[in-house]
N, C-alpha and C positions, 0 to 999 in steps of 0.2 A: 475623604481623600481629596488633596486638590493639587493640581498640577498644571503648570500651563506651557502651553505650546506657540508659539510664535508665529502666525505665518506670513509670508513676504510676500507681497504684490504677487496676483496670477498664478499664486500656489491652491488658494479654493476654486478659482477655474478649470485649473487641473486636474483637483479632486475631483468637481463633479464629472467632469470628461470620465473620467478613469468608475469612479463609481457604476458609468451606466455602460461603458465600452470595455473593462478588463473580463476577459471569458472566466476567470479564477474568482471563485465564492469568495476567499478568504480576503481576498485584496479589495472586493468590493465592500465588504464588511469594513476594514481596516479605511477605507476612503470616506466609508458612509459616517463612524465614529469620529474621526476627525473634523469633517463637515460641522458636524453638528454641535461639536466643541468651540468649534469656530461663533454660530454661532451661540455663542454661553448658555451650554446647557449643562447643568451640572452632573457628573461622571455618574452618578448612581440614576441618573435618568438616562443617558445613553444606552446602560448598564438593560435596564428596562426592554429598550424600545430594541435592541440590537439582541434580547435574548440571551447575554451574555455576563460573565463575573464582571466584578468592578475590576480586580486585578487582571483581567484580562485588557480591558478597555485601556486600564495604563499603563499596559505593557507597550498597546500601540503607539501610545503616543511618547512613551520613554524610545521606542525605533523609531518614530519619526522626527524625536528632538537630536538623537545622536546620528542619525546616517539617512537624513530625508526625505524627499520623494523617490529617490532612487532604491533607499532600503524597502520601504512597502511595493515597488515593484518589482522587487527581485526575489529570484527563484530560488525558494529555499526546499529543496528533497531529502533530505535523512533516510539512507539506502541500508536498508537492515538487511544483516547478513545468516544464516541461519548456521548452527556449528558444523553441521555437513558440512556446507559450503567448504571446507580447510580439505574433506573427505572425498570430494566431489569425482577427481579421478580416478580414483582407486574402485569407488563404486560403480562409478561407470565401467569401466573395463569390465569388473565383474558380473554386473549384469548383463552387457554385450554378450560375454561367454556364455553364463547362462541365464538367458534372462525368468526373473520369479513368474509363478504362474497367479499369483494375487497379490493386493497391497499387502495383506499380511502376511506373507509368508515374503517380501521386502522389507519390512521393515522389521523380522525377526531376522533376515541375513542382516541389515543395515546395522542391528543393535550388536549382533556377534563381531564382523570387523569392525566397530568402530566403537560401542557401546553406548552410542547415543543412542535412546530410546525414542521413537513420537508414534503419533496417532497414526492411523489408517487415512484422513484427511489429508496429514501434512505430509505424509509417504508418498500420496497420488500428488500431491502441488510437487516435493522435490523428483519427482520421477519425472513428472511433465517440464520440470526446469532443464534436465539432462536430454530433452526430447524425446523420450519416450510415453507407451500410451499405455494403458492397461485397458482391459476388454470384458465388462461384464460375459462370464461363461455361464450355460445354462445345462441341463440335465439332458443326457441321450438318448432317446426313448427307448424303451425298452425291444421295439421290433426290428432296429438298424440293422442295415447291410454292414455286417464288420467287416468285409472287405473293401467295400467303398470308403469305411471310417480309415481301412489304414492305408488307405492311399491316397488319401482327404488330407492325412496327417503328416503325411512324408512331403505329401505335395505344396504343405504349407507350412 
């Protein structure tokens, strides 16, 4: 593969700036492969030393031919949405009213209105999205004051 990249006066200055001062891995990577393009080192030895595909290495340098210095520092987030998400009120409410007493026994209501089915995991992440918390329960012993248990229970 070969491709070249052009760069203009005080653009590798910048690089190296940016390589050792961007807090973001990915950009230092994307500054450190250009560097070294600069100078000519051939893409399957960048490939090498950066631990990365060749088609990766010039992908960078295809963003940095078409949209700069400015496109390798720019913020790029791809914000995934999960299908709840569409569901997100309706289950809420319904939890408010009554809330599950375990993930699973959530995300067997969650799959009845809405039919989307997930893990036990991803039940505790979207529960935690809607602000709520679930609460490891443990076994009552066998010698409890059941009157202190139901006044335990009312009072909380």
């Amino acid at each position: 593969m070969t491709i070249s990249v052009y760069f203009a006066d005080g653009v590798i200055d910048l690089l190296k700036k940016v390589r050792f001062t961007d807090s973001r891995p990915f950009v230092q990577k994307k500054a450190e492969a250009l560097i070294l393009h600069a100078h000519s080192i051939p893409i399957k030895e960048i490939a090498k030393i950066l631990d990365s595909c060749e088609n990766t290495i010039c992908s960078y340098f295809h963003e940095f031919k078409t949209s700069g210095i400015e496109g390798l520092l720019e913020k790029k987030i791809i914000e995934r949405k999960s299908e709840l998400y569409n569901f997100r009120k309706m289950i809420e409410e319904e939890f408010r009213k009554n809330p599950p007493q375990s993930s699973k026994e959530a995300g067997k209501r969650i799959e009845e209105l809405t039919g989307v089915k997930r893990s036990n995991t991803q039940i505790k992440v979207f529960m935690k999205s809607l602000g709520m918390s679930y609460r490891k329960t443990a076994v009552i012993p066998a010698k409890a004051n059941i009157i202190q248990q139901d006044i335990f229970k009312k009072k909380f």
